[in-house]
C-alpha positions in Angstrom: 18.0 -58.5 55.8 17.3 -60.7 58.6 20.8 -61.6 59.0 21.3 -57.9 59.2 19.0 -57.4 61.9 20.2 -60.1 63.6 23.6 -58.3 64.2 21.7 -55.2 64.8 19.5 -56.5 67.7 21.2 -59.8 68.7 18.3 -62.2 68.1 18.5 -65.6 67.2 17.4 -65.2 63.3 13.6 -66.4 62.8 13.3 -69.2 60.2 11.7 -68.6 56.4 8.1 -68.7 56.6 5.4 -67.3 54.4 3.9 -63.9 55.5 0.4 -63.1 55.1 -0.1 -59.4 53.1 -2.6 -58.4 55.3 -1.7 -58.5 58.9 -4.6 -59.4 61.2 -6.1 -56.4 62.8 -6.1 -57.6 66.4 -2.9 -59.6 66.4 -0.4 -57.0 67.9 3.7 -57.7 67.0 5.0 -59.6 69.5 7.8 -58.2 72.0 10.9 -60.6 71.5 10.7 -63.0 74.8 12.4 -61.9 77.9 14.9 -64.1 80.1 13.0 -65.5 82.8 14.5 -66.7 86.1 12.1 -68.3 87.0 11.1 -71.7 85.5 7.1 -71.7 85.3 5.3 -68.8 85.6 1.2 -70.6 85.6 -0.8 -67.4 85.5 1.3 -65.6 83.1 1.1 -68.9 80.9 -2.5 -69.4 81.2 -3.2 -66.2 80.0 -1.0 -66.8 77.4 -3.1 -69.9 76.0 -6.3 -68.2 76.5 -5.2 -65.0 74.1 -3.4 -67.1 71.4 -6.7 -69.4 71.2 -8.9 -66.5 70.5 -6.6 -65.1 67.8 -7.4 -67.6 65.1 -10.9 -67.4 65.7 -10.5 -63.5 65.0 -9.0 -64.2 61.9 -11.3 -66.7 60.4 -14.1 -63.8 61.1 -12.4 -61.5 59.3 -11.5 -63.6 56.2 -14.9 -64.5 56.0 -16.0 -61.0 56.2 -14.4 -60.4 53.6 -15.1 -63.2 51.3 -19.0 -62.3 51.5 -17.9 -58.3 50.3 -15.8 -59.7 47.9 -17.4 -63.0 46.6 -16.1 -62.8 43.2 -12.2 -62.7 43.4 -11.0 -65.8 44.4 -10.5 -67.0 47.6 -6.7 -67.4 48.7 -4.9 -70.6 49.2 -4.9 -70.6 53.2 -1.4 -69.6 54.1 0.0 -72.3 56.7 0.8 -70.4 60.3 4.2 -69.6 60.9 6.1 -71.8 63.0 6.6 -70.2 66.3 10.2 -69.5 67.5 11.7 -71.9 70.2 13.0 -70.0 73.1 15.8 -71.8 73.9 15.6 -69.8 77.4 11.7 -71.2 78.4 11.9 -74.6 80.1 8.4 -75.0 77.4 10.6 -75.1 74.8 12.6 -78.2 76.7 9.4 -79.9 76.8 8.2 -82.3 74.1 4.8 -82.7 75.6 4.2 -79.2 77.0 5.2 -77.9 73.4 3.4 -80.0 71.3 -0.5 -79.0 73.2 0.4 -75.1 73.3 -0.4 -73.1 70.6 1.6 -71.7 67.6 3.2 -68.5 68.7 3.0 -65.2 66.3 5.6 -64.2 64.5 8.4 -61.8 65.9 8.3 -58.4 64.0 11.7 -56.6 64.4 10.9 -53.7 62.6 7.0 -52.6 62.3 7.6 -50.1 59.0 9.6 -53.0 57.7 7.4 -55.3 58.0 4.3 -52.9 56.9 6.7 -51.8 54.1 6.9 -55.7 52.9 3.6 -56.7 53.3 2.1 -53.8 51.0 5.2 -55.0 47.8 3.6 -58.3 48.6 0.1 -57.3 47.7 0.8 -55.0 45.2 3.0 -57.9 43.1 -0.1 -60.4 43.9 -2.3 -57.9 42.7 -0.1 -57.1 39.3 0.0 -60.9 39.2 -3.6 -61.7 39.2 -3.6 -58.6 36.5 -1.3 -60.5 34.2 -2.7 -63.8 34.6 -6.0 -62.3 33.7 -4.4 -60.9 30.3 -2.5 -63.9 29.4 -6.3 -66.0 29.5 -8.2 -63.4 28.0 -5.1 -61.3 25.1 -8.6 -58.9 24.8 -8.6 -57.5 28.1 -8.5 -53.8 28.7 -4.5 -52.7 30.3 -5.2 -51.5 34.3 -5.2 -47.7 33.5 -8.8 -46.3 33.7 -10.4 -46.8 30.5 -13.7 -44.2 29.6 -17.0 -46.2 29.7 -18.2 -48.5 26.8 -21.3 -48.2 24.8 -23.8 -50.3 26.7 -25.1 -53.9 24.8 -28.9 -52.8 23.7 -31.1 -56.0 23.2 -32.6 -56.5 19.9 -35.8 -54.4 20.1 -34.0 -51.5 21.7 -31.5 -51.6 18.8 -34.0 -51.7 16.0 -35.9 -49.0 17.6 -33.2 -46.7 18.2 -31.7 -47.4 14.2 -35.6 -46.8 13.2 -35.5 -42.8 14.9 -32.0 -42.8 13.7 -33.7 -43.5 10.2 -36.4 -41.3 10.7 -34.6 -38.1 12.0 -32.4 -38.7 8.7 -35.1 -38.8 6.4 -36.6 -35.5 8.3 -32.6 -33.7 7.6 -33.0 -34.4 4.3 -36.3 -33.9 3.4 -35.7 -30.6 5.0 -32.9 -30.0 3.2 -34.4 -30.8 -0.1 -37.4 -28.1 1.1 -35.0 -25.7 1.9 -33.1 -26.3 -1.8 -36.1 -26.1 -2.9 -36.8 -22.8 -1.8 -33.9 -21.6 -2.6 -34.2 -22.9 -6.4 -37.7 -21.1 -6.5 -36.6 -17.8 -4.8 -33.2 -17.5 -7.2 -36.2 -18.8 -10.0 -38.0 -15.4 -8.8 -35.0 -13.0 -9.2 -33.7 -14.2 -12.5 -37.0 -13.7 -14.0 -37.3 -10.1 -12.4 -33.6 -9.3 -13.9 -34.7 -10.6 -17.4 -37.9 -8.5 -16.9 -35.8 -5.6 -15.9 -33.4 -6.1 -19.0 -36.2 -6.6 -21.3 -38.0 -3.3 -19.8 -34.6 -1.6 -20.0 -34.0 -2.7 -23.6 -37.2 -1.7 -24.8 -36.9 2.1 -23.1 -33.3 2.7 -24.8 -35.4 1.5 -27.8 -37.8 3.9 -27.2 -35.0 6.4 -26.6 -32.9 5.6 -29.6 -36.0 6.3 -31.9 -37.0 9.0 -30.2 -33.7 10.5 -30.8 -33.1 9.6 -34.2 -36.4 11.4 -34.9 -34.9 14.1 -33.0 -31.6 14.6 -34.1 -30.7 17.2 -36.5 -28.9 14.9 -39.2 -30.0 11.6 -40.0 -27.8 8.4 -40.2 -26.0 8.4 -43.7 -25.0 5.4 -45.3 -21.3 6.2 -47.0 -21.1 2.6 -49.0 -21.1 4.5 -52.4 -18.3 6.4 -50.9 -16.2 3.7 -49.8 -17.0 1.5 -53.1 -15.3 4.9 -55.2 -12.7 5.6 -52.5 -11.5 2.1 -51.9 -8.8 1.8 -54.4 -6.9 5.2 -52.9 -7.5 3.5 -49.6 -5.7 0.5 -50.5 -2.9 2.8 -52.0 -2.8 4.5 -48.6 -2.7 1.2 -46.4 1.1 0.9 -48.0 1.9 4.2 -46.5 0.0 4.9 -43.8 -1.4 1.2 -42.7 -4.1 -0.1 -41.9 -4.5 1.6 -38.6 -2.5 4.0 -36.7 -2.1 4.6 -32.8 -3.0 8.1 -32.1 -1.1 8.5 -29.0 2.2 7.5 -30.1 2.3 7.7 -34.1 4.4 10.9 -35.1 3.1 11.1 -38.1 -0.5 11.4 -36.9 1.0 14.3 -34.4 2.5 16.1 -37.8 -0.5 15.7 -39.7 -2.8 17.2 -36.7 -0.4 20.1 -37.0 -1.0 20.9 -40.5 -4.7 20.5 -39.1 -4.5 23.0 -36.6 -2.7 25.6 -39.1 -5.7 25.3 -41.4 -7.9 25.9 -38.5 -6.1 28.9 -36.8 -6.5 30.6 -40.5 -9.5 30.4 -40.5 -10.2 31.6 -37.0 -8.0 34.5 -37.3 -8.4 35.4 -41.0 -12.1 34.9 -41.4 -12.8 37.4 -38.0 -10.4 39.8 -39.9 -11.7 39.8 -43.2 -15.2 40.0 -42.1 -14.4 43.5 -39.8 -11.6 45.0 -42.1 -11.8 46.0 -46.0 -9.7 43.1 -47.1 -11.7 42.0 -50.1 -11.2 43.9 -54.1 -11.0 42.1 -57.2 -7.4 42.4 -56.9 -6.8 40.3 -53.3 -9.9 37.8 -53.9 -8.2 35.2 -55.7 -5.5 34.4 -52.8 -8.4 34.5 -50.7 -10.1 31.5 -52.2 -7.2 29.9 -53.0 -6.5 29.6 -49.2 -9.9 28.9 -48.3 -9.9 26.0 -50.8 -6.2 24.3 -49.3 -7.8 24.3 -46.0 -10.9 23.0 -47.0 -8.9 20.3 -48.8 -6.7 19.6 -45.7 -10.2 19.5 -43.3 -11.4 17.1 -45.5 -8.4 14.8 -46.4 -8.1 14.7 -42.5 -11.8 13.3 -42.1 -11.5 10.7 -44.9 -7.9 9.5 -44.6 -7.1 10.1 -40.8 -9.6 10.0 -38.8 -11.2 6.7 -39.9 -7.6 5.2 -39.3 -7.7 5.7 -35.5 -7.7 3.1 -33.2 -9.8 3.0 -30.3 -10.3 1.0 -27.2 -13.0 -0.9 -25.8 -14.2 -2.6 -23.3 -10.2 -2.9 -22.3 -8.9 -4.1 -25.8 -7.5 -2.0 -28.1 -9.2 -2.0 -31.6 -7.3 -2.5 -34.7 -9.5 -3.7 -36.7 -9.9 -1.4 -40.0 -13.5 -1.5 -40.4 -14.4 -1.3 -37.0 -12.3 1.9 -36.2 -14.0 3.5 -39.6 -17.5 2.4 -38.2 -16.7 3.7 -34.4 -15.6 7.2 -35.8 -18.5 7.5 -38.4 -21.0 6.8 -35.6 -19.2 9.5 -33.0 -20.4 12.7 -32.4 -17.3 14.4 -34.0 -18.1 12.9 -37.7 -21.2 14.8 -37.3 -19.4 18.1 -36.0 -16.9 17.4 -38.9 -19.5 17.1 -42.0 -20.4 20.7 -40.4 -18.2 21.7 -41.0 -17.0 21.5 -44.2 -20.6 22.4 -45.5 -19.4 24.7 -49.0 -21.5 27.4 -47.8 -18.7 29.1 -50.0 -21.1 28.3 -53.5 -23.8 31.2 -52.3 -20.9 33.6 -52.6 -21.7 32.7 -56.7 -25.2 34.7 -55.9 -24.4 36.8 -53.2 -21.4 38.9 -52.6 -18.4 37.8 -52.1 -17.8 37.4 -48.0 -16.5 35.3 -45.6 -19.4 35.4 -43.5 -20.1 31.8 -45.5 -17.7 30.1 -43.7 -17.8 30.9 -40.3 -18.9 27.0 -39.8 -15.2 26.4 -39.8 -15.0 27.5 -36.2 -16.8 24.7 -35.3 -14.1 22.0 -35.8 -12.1 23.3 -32.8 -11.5 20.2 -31.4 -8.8 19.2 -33.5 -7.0 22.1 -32.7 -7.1 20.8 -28.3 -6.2 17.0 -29.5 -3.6 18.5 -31.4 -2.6 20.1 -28.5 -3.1 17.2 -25.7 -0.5 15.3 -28.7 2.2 17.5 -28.7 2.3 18.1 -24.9 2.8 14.3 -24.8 6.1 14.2 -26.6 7.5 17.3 -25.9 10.7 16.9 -23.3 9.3 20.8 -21.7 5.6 20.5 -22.3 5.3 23.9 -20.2 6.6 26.1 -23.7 3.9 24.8 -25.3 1.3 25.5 -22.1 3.1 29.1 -22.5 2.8 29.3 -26.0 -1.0 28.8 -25.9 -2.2 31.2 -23.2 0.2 34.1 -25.1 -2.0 32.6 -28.4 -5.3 32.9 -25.9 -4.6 36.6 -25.0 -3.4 37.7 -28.8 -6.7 36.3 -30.1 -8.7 38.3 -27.6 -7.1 41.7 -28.4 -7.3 40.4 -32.0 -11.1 40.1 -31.6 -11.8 43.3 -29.7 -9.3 45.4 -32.6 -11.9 43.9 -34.5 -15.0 45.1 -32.6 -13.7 48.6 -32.5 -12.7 48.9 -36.3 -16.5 48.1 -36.9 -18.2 50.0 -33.9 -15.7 53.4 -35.7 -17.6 52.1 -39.0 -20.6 52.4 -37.6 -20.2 55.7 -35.9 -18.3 57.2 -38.7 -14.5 56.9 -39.2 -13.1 60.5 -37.9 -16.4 62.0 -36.7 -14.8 61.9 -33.4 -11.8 61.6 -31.0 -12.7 58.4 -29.8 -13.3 56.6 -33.5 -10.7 55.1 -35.7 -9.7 58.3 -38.1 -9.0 55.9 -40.9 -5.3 57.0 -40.8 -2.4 54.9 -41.0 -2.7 50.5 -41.2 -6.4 50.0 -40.2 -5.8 46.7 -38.1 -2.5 47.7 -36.4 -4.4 51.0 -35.4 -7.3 49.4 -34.2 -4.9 46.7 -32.2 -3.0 49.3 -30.6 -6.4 50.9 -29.1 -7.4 46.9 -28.1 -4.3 46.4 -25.9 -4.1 50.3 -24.4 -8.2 49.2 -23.9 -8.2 46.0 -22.2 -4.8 46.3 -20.5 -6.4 48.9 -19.1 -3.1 50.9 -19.8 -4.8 54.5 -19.9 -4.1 57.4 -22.4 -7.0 56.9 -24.1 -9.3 59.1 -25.9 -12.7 60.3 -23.7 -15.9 58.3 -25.2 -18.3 61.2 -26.1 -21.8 59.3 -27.3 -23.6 57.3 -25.5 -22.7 54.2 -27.7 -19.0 54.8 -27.5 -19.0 55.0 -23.7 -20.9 51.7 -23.7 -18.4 50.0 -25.6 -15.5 51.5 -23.7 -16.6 50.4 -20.3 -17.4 46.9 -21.7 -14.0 46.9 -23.2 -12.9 47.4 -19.8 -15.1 44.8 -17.8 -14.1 42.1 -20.7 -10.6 42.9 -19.9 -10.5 42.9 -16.3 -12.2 39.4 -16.5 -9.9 38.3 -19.2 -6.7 39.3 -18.8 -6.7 38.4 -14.8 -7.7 34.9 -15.9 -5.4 35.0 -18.6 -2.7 35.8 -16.2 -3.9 33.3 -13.2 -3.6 30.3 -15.6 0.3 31.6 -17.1 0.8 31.9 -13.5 0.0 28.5 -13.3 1.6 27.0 -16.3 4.9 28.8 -15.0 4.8 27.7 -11.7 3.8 23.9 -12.9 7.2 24.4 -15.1 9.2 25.7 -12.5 7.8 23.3 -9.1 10.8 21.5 -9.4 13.4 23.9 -8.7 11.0 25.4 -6.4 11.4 22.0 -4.6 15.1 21.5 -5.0 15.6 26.0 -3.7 13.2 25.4 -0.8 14.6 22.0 0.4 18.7 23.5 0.0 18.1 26.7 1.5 16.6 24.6 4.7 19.6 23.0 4.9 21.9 25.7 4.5 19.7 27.4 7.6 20.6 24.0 9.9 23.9 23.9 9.4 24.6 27.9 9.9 22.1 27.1 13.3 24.4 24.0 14.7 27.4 26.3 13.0 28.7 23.1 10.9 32.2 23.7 9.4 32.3 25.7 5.9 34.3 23.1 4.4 31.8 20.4 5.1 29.0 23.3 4.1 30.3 23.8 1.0 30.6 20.0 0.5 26.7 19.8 0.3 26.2 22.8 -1.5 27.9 20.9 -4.2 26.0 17.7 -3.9 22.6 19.7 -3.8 24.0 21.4 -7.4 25.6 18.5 -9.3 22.4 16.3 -8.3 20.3 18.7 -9.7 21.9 19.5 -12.9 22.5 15.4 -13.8 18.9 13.8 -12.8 16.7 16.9 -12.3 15.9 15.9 -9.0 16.8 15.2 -5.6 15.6 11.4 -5.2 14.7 9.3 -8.2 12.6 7.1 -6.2 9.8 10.0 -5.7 9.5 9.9 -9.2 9.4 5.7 -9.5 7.0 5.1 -6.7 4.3 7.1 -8.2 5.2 4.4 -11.1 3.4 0.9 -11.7 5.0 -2.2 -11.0 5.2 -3.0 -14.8 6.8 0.3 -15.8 9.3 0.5 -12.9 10.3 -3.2 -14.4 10.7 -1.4 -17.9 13.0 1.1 -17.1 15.1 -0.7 -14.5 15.5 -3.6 -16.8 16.7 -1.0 -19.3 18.8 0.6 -17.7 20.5 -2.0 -15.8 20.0 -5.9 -16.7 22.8 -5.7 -19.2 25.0 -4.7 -16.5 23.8 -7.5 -14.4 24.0 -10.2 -16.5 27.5 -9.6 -16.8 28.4 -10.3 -13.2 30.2 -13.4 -12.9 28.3 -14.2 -9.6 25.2 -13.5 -11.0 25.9 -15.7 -14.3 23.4 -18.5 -14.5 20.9 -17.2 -11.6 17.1 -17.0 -12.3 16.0 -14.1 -15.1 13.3 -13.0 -12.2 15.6 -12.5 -9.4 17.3 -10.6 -11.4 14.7 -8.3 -12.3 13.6 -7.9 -8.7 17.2 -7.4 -7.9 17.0 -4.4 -10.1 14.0 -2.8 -8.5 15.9 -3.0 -5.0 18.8 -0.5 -6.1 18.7 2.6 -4.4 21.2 5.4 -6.6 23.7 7.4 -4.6 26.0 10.3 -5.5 29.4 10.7 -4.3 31.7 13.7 -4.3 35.1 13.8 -5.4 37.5 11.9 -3.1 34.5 10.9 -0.7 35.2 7.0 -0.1 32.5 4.8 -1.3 34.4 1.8 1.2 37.3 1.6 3.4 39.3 -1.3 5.0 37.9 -3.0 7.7 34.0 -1.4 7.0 31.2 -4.2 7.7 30.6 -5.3 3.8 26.6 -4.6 4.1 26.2 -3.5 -0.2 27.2 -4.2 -3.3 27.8 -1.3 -5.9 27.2 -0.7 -9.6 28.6 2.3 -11.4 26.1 4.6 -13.4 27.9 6.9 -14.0 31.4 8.8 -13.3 34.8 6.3 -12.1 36.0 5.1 -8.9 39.8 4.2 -7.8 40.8 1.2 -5.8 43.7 3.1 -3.4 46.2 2.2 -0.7 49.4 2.8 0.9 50.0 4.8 3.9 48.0 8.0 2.7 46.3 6.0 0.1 48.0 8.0 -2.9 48.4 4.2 -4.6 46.2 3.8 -7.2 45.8 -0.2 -7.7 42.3 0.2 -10.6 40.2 2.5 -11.5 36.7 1.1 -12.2 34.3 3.1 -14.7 30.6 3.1 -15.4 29.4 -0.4 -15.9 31.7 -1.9 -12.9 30.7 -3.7 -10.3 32.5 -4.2 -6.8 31.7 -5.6 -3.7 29.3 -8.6 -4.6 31.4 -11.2 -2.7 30.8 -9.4 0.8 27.1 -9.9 -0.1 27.9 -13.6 0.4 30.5 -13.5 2.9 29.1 -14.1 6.4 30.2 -12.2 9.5 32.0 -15.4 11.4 36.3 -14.7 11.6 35.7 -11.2 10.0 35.0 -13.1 6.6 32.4 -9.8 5.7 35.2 -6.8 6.3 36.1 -4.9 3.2 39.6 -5.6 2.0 40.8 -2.2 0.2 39.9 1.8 0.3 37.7 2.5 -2.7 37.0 6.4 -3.5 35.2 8.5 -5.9 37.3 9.1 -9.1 35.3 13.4 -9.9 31.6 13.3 -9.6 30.2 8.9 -9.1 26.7 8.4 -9.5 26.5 4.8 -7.9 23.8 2.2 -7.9 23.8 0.2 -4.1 21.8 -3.2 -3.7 22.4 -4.4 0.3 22.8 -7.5 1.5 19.4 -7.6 3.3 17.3 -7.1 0.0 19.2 -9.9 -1.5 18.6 -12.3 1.0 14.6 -11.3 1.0 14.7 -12.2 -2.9 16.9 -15.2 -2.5 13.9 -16.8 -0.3 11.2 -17.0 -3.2 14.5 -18.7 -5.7 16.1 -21.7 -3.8 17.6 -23.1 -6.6 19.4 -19.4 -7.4 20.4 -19.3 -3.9 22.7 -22.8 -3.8 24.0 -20.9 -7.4 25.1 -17.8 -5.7 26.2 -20.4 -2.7 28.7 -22.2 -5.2 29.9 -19.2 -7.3 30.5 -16.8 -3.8 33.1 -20.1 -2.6 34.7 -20.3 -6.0 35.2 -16.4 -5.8 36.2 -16.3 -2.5 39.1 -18.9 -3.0 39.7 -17.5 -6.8 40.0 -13.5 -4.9 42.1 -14.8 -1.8 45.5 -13.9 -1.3 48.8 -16.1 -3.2 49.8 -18.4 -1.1 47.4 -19.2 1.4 44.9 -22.6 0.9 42.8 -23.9 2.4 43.0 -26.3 5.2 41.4 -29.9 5.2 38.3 -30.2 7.5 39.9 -32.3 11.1 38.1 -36.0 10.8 37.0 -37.7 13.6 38.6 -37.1 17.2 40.4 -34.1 16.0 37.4 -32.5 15.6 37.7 -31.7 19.1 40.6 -30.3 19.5 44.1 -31.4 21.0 44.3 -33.1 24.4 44.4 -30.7 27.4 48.1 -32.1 29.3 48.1 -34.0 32.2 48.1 -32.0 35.3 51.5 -32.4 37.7 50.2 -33.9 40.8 48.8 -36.8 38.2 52.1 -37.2 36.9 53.7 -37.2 40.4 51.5 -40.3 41.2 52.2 -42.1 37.9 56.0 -41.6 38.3 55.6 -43.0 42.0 53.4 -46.4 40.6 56.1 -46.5 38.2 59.0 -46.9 41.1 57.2 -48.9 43.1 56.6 -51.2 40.3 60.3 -51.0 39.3 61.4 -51.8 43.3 58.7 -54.9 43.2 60.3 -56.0 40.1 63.7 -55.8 41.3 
């Protein structure tokens, strides 16, 4: 560096000498010496001498200045003064005497940020030295960053003081602690002994209420063990055909039976009301009578001994099989009580009294089997609406059945023929008296004028009865209908809207009549417009049921899908969405994205090409699957686009899974994934065109491509190093 200065400025180059890193702060840099003409110049020099002998003394101030604010670094090595540059221009310089007694010069400073600039590395590597020294004496020294403050050294009494309240204050936390467990263990203590004294108090009133009631009820707890000891061997007899217990939900021979059950009871309703109004007793007629009464009594009371003791029951959540248990749960209902009612043989008095049916109008009692029986069949039947039909006719018949009744004994009492209002005993007595029920309540008109007091009474509540009657009668067939019919309300309401868009935005009538078709031939094969309605009001289990019934055989025989995870399959199946096509719509076409794959339900579709697509490659039928590998196929190089036109064969009902659903299932089954990974490749190579393979993977450089050529004006300068070494050679 000095060198380069040197040639800069043009000074005679200074020799080596040791710099001190801090300058002094009254020593000023020196001005390089000027030529002097002159030989001596006395004041000038004595000046001179009298500035460069107060110099040192400055600087021994200062360094000692500093070694009293900083007494515990160590004090530097004194640096020896730099030898001061000999002028060969000053006649001092020639001068061995004169040189010797004057003073060392200060050093010449070239450059001031130069020499600032080297002074401060100087301190700063002193500074990192003294650092490192210190670390290589002491290896536990903290590094130079900043370090956060250390724990101060307590003295021995201090220390076992502070550990003492540290002791203490931990003692107080847990004794604290052990209070407040303590409290709690007494105050949870508290409330478990008020819930047992609530339970006990609550026991004891449903004590008091159960002997209350047992002295109030009307029939007292009987114990049937004699029974069952004399009935036990037909039971056992009956366990071979019947079993031990029977579902009365699903069992359809429970369902039959309750039939035969609700047969025996409509006789008596209807035939008992009849027979107690109209002359339908005589010697003659009797014995048919009772031989009916006695079968129904039979069936009532086969049903309560065989049937109902059979029926299973649930509680608390678990279904009860258990054959005593059921017979136990039944006897103790309120219906077994309603049932022995029931088939009281009030009949015997008939032996001492007249013979009348009035005896055994108890029957009418056990009309809740006739409403199970009815709940029952609704549940199987495919249309349960004819049955809801069937019923409220049965409701209105029975009411103009009772009131043909009322008026054959309200003409009895007034005197048959002793008016023109009365029954003139002419003619089939009920039928007569029916006719006047329905022309009464129907409030059809044309009757005959009341003209007593009592028949005008009658009349006018003939006609209140039937307002209330028949207008609830009709309400609830109104109902039933409109419950039966609420889907092809939906399906009318929902095409005739969008028959009114497209006349409104005057779409095409081909493409109208299009949709009119799909609306139709959707209808007539599902019954509905969107399956999925119907399944989301489902729960999870029974959407599983019927998707895995309908469709896991088909999926299992998918080559991709063949070894995949039994669960991913099943969740596969609850992801397909079912689509109707037309005839000749296209399901796919060449070049479409590949977003689905497809499953036929129902119907046939035809793989087609050729200029107009009138070449028919396959036709797929129900049970196919096509498009699985584009499910797999990513998007890079077109790899995704369909490769052929596929179109609806007639009428295809098609199940669609898409791409998106499958990858949201594939990320709960990794190992299924790397299947379907595997099995898509193999495919894909298996599926690909004759001919073509595949090409091996470019190792090492060629991965990156072939070499860009050399540009011309590069090749002009080889071919010209090229001549000249060929003229150097020669």
């Amino acid at each position: 560096m000095f060198a380069r200065l040197k040639r800069i400025v043009g000074a005679p180059e200074p020799p080596p000498t040791q710099v001190d890193p801090v300058p002094p702060p009254a020593a000023a840099p020196a001005k390089p010496p000027e030529k002097k003409e002159e030989p001596t110049q006395p004041k000038e020099d004595a000046k001179q001498a009298e500035k460069n002998k107060e110099e040192p003394k400055k600087e021994e101030e200062n360094k000692k200045e500093e070694e009293k604010k900083e007494p515990s670094k160590e004090k530097p090595e004194p640096v020896p003064a730099p030898a001061a540059p000999v002028d060969p221009v000053s006649p001092e310089g020639a001068g061995g005497e004169d040189n010797a007694a004057s003073p060392p010069t200060p050093p010449v400073v070239y450059s001031r940020y130069t020499d600032e600039t080297i002074r401060w590395l100087i301190k700063m590597k002193r500074e990192k030295q003294a650092t490192l020294k210190e670390k290589v004496d002491d290896p536990y020294a903290s590094s130079p960053e900043i370090s956060p403050p250390v724990t101060p050294i307590l003295k021995k009494d201090e220390y076992h003081r502070l550990k003492e309240e540290e002791r203490i204050a931990k003692e107080e936390a847990e004794k604290k602690k052990a209070e407040e467990a303590a409290k709690k263990a007494e105050e949870k203590k508290k409330k478990d002994e008020e819930k047992r004294l609530e339970a006990e108090k609550k026991a004891e009133e449903e004590r008091l209420a159960e002997e209350v009631r047992k002295k109030n009820k009307i029939l007292p707890d009987i114990n049937f063990a004699w029974l069952d000891v004399l009935f036990r061997p037909i039971e056992e007899k009956l366990d071979t055909v019947l079993g031990s217990t029977i579902d009365p939900f699903t069992d359809r021979r429970y369902i039959a039976w309750m039939a035969v059950v609700a047969v025996a009871y409509n006789y008596n309703l209807w035939f008992c009301s009849a027979r107690l109004a109209f002359p339908y007793h005589n010697d003659t007629i009797n014995r048919y009578w009772i031989f009916l009464d006695i079968l129904s009594d039979v069936v009532n009371v086969v049903d309560i001994m065989v049937w109902q003791p059979r029926l299973q029951f649930v509680k608390a959540g678990d279904i009860i099989k258990d054959r005593a248990m059921t017979k136990e749960h039944y006897r103790k209902s309120p219906r077994f009580k309603t049932d022995l009612i029931c088939i009281l043989p009030f009949d015997v008095l008939c032996l001492h009294f007249q013979f009348s049916t009035v005896y055994r109008l108890n029957r009418f009692i056990r009309i809740e089997s006739f409403f199970e029986f009815s709940d029952r069949l609704e549940s199987i039947m495919a249309k349960a609406y004819i049955w809801r039909v069937a019923r409220t006719t049965g409701y209105l018949l029975y009411c103009l059945h009772l009131n043909a009744c009322a008026f054959y004994v309200a003409s009895v009492n007034q005197g048959l023929g002793t008016t023109t209002w009365v029954y003139d005993g002419n003619g089939t007595a009920y039928i007569r008296c029916y006719y006047f029920a329905v022309r009464s309540l129907i409030n059809i008109g044309g009757l005959p004028e009341p003209t007593t007091t009592f028949e005008i009474t009658f009349q006018m509540t003939n006609f209140f009865i039937g307002v209330f009657v028949f207008s609830s009668l009709i309400g609830q067939m109104r109902d039933v209908i409109g419950a039966a019919t609420a889907g092809q309300t939906y399906f009318r309401a929902s095409m005739d809207g969008c028959v009114a868009y497209m006349n409104t935005y005057t779409i095409p009538k081909y493409v109208q009549n299009r949709i009119r078709t799909w609306y139709n031939y959707t209808w007539d094969s599902q019954g509905m417009l969107d399956e999925s309605e119907l399944l989301d009001k489902m729960p999870l289990v029974m959407r599983t049921a019927i998707a895995v019934d309908i469709n896991l055989a088909t999926f299992q025989k998918i080559a991709l899908f063949q070894g995949c995870d039994q669960q991913m399959l099943v969740d596969m199946l609850l992801r397909l969405k079912s689509i109707i096509y037309l005839p000749g719509d296209f399901v796919v076409k060449k070049g479409d994205i590949g977003k689905e794959m497809y499953i036929i339900k129902s119907g046939a579709v035809q793989v087609v090409g050729g200029p107009d697509n009138s070449i028919v490659f396959v036709t797929l039928k129900a049970g196919s699957v096509f498009g699985e590998i584009s499910l797999l196929q990513s998007a890079k190089d077109g790899g995704n686009r369909r490769t052929a036109n596929v179109k609806a064969y007639g009428f295809a009902n098609l199940f669609v899974l898409e791409k998106k659903d499958l990858f949201d299932i594939l990320v709960h089954y990794p190992e299924s994934q790397k299947v379907l990974a595997r099995k898509g490749r193999k495919l894909i190579k298996a599926k690909a065109p004759a001919g073509t393979k595949d090409e091996e993977k470019p190792k090492g450089l060629a991965m990156f491509g072939p070499k860009p050529p050399t540009p011309k004006i590069m090749k002009a300068f080889a071919n010209l190093r090229k001549l000249k070494k060929q003229q150097e050679g020669e």
